[in-house]
N, C-alpha and C positions, 0 to 999 in steps of 0.2 A: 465495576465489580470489585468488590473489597475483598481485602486477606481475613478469613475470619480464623478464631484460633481458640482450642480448649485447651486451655492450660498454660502456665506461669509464660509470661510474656519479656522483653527486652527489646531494648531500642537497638534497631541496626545502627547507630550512631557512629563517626570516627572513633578509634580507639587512641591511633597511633598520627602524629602528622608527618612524618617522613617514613615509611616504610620501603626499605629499601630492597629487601629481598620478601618474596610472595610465592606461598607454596602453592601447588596445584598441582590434580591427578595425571595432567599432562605437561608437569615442569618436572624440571630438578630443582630440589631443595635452596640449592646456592645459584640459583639465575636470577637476574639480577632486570629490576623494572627500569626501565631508560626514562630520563627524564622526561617534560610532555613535547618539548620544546626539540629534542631531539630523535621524537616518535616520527616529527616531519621533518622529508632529507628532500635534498633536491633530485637525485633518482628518481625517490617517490615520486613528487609533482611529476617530472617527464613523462613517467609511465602511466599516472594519469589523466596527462594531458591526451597522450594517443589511445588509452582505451577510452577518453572519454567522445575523444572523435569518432572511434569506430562504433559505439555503441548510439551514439548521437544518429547514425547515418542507419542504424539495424532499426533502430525506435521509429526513426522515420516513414521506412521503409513500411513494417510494419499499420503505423499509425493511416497512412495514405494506401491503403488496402482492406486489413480486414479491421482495424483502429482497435486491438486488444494488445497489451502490452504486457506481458506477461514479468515477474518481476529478475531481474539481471543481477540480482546482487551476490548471488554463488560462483555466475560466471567472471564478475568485475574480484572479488577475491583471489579466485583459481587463475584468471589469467596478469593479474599481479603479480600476483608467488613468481609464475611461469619467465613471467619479464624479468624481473630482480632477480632471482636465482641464477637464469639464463645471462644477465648481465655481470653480476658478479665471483661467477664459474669463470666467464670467458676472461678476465680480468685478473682475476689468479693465476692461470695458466700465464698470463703474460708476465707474469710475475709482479703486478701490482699488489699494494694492499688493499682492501678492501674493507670496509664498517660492515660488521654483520648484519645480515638480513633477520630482525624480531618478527613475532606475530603482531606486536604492535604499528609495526611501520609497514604492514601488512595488512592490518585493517583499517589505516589512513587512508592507502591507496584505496582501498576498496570503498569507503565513504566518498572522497575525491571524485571517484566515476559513478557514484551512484547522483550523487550531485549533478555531477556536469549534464550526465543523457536524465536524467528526472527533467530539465526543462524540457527536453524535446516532448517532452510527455504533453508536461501542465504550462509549458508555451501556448499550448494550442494551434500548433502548426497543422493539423487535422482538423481539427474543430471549429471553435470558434473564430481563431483570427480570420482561417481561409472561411468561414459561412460571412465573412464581410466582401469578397470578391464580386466582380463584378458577372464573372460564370457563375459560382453557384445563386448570384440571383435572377438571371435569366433561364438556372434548372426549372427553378421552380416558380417563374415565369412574371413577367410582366402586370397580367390581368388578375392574379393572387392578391387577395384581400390583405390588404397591409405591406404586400410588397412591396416598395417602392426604389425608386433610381436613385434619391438621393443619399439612401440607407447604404452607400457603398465604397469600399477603402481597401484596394485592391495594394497584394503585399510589398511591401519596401524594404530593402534591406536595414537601410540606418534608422528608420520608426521601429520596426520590431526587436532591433538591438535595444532602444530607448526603451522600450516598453516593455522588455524581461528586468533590464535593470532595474526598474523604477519597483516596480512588484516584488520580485522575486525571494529578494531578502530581510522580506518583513517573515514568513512564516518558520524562521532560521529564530528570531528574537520571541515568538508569540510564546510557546513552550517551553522554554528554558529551565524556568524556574518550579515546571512541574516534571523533569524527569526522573525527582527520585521522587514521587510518587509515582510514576507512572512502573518505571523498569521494578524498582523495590519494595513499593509499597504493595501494588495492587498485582505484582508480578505478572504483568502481562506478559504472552510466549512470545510473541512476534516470530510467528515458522521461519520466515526465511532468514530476517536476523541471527536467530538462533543455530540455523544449518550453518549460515556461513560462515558464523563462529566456531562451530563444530569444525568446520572442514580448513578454516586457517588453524583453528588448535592441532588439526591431527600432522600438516604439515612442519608446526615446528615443535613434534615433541618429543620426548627423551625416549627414545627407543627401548632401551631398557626396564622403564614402567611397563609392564605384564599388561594391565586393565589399558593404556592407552594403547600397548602395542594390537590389543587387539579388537579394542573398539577402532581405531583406523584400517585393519583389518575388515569389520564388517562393513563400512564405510566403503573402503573401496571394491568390496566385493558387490553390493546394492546401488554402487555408485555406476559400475558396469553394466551390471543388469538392467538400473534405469536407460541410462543412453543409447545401449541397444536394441530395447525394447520400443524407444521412442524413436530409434530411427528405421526397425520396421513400421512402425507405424504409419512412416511418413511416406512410404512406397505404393499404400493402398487410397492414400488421403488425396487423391485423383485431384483436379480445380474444380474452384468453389469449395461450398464451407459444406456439403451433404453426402461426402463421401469418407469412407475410414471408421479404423475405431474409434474416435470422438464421436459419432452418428451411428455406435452400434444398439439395437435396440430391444439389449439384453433382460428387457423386463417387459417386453412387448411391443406392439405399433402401438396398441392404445395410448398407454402410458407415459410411452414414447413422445407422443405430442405434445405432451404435457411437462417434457423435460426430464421425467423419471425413467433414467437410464443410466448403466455404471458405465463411462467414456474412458475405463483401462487409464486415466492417468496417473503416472509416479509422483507427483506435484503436490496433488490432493487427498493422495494415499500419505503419503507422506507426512501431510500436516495434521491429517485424523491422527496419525501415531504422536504427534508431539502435541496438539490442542488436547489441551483437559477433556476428561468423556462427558463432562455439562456442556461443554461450548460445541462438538459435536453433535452432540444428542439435538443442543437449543436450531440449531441450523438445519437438519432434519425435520424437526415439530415444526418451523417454518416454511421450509416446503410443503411440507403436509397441508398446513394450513391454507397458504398462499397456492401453488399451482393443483392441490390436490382437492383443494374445499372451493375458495374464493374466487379464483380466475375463471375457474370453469360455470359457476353461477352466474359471475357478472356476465359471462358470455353469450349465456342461453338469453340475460335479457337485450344483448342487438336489435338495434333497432326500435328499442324504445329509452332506454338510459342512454344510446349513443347512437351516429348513425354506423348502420351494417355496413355498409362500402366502402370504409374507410382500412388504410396501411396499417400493416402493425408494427409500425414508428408513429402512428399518429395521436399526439397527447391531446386530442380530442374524443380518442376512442379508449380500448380496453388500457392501452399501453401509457396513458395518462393516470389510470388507478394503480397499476403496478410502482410508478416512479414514485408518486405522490405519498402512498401508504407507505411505503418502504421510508422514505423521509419523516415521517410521521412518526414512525417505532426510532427510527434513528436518534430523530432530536429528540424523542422522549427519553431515551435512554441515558444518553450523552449530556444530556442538559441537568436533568437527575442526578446524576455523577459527578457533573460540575458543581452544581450548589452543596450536596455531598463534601465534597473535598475544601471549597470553601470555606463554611462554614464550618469543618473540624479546623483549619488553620486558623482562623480568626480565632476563634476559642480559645486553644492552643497559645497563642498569642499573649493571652490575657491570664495563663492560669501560669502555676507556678510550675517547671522542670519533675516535682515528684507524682505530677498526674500525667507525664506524657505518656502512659498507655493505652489512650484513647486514639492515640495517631494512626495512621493505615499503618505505618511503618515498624511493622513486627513480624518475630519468627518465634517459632516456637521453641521451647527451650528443648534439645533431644541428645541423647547417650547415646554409651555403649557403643555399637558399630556405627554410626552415624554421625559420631563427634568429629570425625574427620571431616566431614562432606559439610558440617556446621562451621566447623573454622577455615575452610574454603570460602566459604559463603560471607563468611565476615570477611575476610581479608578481601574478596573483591568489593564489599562494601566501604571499606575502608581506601582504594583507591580509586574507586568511581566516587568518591565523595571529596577526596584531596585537592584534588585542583579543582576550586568551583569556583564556577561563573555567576558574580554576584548579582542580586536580583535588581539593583539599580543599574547594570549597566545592560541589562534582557530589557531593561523596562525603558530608561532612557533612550535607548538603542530602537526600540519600536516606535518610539512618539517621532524620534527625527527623523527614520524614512516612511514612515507615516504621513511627516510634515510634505516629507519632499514628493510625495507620490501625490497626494493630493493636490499639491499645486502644478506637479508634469501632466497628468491625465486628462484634464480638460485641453491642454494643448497640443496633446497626441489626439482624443477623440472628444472635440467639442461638443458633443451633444450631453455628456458625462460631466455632468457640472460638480464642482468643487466639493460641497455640503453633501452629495450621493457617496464620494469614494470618500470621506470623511467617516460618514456613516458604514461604511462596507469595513471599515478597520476596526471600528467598533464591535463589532457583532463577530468579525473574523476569529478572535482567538478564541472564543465559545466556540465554533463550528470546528476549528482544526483540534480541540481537544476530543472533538466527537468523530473525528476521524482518525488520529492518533490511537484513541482506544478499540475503536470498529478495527482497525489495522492491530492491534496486539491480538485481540481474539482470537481473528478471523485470518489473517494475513492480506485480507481485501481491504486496497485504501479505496474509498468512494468520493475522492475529488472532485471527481466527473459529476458525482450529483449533488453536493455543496453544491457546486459550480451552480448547475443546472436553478437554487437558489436563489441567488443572488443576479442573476439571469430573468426570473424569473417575475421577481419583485423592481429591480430596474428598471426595465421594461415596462410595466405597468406604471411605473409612477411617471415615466418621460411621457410617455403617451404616444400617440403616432408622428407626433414632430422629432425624429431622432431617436426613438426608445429603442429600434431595433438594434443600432450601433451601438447606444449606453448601454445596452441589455449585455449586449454578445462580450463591451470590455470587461463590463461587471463583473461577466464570469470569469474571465479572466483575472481580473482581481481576487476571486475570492476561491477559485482552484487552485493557482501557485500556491497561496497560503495554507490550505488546509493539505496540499502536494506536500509540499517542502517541510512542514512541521511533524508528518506523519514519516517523512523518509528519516529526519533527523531522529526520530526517538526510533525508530528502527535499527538506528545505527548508530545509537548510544546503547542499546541490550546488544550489538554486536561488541561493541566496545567493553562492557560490563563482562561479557563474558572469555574474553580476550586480554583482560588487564589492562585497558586501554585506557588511558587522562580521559575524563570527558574534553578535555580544554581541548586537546590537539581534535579528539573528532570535530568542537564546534568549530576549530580553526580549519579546519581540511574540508568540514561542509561549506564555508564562507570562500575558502577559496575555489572548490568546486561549483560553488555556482557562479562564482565569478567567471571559471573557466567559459558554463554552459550558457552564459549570456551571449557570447563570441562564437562559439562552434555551432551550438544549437542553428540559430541564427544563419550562420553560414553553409551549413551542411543542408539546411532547408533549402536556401537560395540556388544551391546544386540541384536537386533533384526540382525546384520551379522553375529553371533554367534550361532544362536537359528535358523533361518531360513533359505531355499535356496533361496536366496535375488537373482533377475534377471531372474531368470527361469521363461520361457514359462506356464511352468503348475506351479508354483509355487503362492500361492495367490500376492505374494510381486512380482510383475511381473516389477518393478521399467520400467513402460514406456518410462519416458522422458529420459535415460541414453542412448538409442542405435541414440533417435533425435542428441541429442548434437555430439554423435560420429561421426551422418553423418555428421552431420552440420560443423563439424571439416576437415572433409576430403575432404569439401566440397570447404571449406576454401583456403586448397591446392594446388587447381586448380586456386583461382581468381576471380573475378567478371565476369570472361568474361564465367565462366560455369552455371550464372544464366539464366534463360528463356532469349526468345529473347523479346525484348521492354523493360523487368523489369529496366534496371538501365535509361531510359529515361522517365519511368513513376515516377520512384522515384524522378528522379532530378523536373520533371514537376509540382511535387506535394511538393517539397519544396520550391521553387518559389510560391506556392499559398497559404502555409501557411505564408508566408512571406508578399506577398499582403493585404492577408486577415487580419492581424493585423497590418499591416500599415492604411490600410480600415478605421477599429473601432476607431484606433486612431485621424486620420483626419476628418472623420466624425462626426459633429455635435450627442449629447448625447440619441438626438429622435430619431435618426435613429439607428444608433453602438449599440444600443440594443439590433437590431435582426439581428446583424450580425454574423452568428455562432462563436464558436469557436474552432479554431483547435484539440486542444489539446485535447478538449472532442471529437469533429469529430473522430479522429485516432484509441481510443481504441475499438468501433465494428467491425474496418477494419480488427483487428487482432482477438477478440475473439469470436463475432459472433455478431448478432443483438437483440436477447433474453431477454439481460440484459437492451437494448435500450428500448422496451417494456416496461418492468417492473419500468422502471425509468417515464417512459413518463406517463402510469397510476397516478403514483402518484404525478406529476405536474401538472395533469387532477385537481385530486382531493381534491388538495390547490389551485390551480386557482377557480373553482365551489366553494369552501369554501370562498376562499375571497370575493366572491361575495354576497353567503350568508350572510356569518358574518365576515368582518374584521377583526373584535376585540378579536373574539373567534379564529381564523383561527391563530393572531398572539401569543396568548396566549397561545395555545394547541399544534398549529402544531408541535413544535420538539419536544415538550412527548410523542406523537403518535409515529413520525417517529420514538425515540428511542426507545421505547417499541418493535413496530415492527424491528428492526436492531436487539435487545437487546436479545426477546425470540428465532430467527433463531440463535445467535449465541452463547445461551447458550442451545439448541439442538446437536448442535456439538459435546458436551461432550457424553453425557450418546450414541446419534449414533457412535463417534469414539470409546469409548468403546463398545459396542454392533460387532461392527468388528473385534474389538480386540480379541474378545472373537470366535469371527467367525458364530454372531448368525445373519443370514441372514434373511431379512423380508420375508414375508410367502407367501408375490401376485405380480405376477408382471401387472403392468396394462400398454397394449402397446395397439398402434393403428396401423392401418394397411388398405388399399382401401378393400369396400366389393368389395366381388368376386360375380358375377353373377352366378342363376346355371340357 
């Protein structure tokens, strides 16, 4: 989605190359920007190192249960601050000196752990790797068509260390060279990046500033209200996933079925207040579309497009046209975007410096009371562009562990021949640009279904001799990538908005994954050590591992063993994300306004319409706000929204421990039609 603009334009371009002092509504005038090299302390790494264990072991926990991962990056900030402060208070009193603690070396730490527990994610220590076990192929059983014994690679410690390294930090080099289109050009919001810059801003800012004094005011007032609100929530949210406010079915039972319900969460409320009212609105008309028009149709034809008796995990049934379509809008959107951006740089390229207003990269020129909030805006474009990371060394740096992955893979999973993960690197940095942008929208990365991808075409080409294991690494290769790429520009707009180097964030993500190759890994090995990981009765009942195995064997057969109409509905619905952003951009700026957008369209098609709700409430509620008070609406709106993202997701802690421990809430609160007597 490009920046469009009416009226006299300018390049966000460096002005300055050494800027050593940088103002801002949450600085003082003379504080002063730390080099990038000194943004990373060894403090930091430490307290890194152990949130990124503890978050490692939450993800897990997590992943081997209900496999939803909600995103950590408020909590990996706020319990930063909490270490470092806490360490360098204690350390005073003893009358040592101490290096002040920045916002900068504040949002290192917070990239560092977002790093390290991100692999516990797109490891696949839920998924994929465990759907290669020897249990989950005896779930789903012996006499299953394409099952088979030899498709089996039960886990290791020193192979899955090997095989996050080998992966992991290709999707760190894929995007490099497009973050300032991405953060500046195309101004994507990224929700949570943007809270948890908000909420490291408010901890380190000059008191004194009125407007910051009391946007960290509503902040932690919202910030309250979320966390407590979510942790009555959790008192009614009985076991299993059909009990509580999430499962209230405040628009009816009918509808209800249908995913059209507001599930009271702060999270989603949240990002409705900080997502543009298009990208909103677009994710809404997508539910509409998707569980309000289309799933409930293809339903009524069971039993003739699909068979009736089939799970709904089964991609042979309905739940095969949700994945598929939603992929469909996706790559249509993202790939669109891609040749888009391209192709203005190659141009670009070739013309002379006095036509570069054709670049995304523009702002409008604006007065009066807003020149302030314009030379903010420059000066962080002027230090998110100072340290850069040049494109020979994003590019060089991809081909060689590209080199090196492609020759480890076939002798971690032989059936994964050389010329497949060859090809999977190829085609990877298209896919994590399309999840890198689906992630600014939306704040949803969909790794998991990239993944699902490359899984899927893998598989298919191996055939039944080995495709199910080639299928399941595939994915794996091609989730870290579009994982890892989508977290790093996530936390380069946290950066951006924090006065952060990008240099030190790409250093601090390189070392955070290096962390997470090690802990990940290890922290897994604890809980497949200690528990019966995959059992039916077992709490760790690791759901998503027996999907992906189908999904694998599913693979084996072809596209031609999806439902009938699925691969003509997919192609139909790539062609109209294709229109639909050819549409915005030909269309004049008063109209392309309300012209949806795909990319946020696609994500209800696949998870459900619930979240569309919760997002549309809080577009409700900054539209009503701007009408009220403009000036307040612009001034407050993203303390609120972060407050409310910020307290839901530092609930997650003390709830993920609360499981851990196996202390289950005490009510469940479900609904159900009265019964006549």
């Amino acid at each position: 989605m490009g920046t469009e603009n009416s009226g006299t334009v300018e390049i966000t371009e460096p002005l300055l190359e050494e800027p050593s002092k940088i103002p801002d509504s949450n600085l003082d005038d003379s504080e002063i920007i730390p080099y990038w090299k000194d943004q990373i302390t060894i403090r930091g790494l430490v307290v890194s190192a152990v949130l990124g264990t503890l978050f490692c072991i939450i993800t897990h926990k997590l992943n081997l249960t209900v496999g939803i991962i909600p995103s950590l990056n408020v909590a990996a900030g706020l319990l930063g601050f909490f270490f470092v402060k806490s360490w360098t208070g204690f350390m005073s009193k003893l009358g040592f000196s101490v290096q002040p603690f920045t916002k900068q070396e504040n949002t290192v730490i917070q990239t560092c752990v977002v790093a390290c527990y991100g692999l516990a994610f797109s490891g696949g220590f839920g998924s994929y790797l465990l759907a290669m076990d020897e249990k989950t192929y005896k779930l789903i059983g012996p006499d299953y068509p394409g099952n088979r014994a030899e498709d089996v690679k039960n886990p290791g410690l020193l192979w899955m260390m090997g095989f996050i390294f080998v992966v992991s930090f290709l999707g760190l080099f894929s995007l490099v060279p497009l973050r300032k289109v991405m953060v500046m050009g195309y101004k994507l919001t990224y929700p949570s990046g943007t809270a948890t810059a908000m909420l490291i801003n408010s901890f380190h800012t000059n008191t004194g500033a009125e407007l910051a004094r009391n946007q960290v005011g509503r902040l932690g007032k919202y910030l309250s209200i979320s966390f407590c609100w979510s942790c009555f929530k959790w008192f009614f949210s009985g076991i299993g996933d059909a009990c509580g406010f999430d499962n209230f079915p405040t628009l009816g039972l009918t509808l209800f079925k249908n995913t059209f319900y507001f599930d009271f969460s702060p999270t989603y409320v949240g990002c409705g207040l900080i997502c543009p009212h298009i990208v909103n609105c677009s994710v809404l008309f997508g539910a509409i579309i998707s569980w309000g028009v289309l799933w409930p149709l293809i339903s009524q034809r069971a039993g003739d497009w699909y068979p009736a008796d089939l799970g709904s995990n089964d991609f042979k049934g309905l739940y095969g046209y949700k994945v598929f379509i939603a992929i469909s809008l996706i790559l249509g959107d993202g790939l669109y975007n891609l040749v888009k951006i391209v192709a203005i740089t190659i141009r670009e390229i070739f013309k002379s410096s006095s036509t570069q207003k054709d670049l995304p990269l523009v702002m409008e020129v604006i007065g009066g009371e807003s020149s302030k909030l314009e030379l903010e805006r420059k000066k962080r474009d002027e230090i998110f562009l100072k340290d850069r990371i040049p494109f020979w060394f994003a590019a060089s740096g991809y081909v060689a562990l590209a080199a090196i992955s492609t020759a480890a893979m076939p002798m971690i999973f032989p059936p994964l021949k050389w010329y497949l993960v060859l090809c999977s690197y190829v085609i990877a940095p298209a896919l994590a640009f399309c999840n890198s942008y689906g992630t600014g929208l939306t704040d949803w990365s969909l790794a998991s279904t990239y993944g699902k991808i490359g899984l899927f075409m893998i598989a298919s080409l191996v055939g039944s001799n080995g495709g199910v294991i080639a299928g399941l690494a595939a994915c794996g290769v091609m989730m870290s990538i579009v994982s890892t790429a989508a977290d790093l520009m996530q936390d380069f707009k946290t950066g951006y908005l924090t006065l952060s180097s990008a240099k030190s964030m790409f250093v601090s993500q390189l070392v955070g994954t290096a962390m997470g190759c090690i802990i990940a890994p290890l922290t897994f090995w604890m809980y497949w050590n200690a528990f019966d990981i995959g059992s039916p009765d077992s709490p760790y009942k690791a759901p998503y591992a027996v999907i992906y195995r189908e999904m694998a064997i599913l693979g084996i057969e072809g596209f031609s063993e999806l439902p009938k109409h699925c691969l003509a509905l997919c192609c139909g619905f790539f062609v109209a994300a294709l229109a639909i952003n050819l549409l915005r951009d030909i269309t004049p700026a008063k109209f392309s306004q309300f012209i949806p957008i795909p990319m946020a369209m696609a994500v209800p098609f696949y998870i459900g319409a619930y979240f569309a709700i919760d997002m549309f409430v809080g577009t409700v509620i900054l539209f009503v706000w701007e009408r009220i008070n403009k000036k307040d609406a612009e001034d407050f709106a993203g303390a609120v929204a972060s407050g409310l993202i910020c307290g839901d997701g530092i609930w997650t802690i003390p709830s993920a421990i609360l499981s851990i421990f196996r202390i289950n809430p005490p009510i469940c609160m479900y609904f159900g039609p009265s019964v006549s007597t």
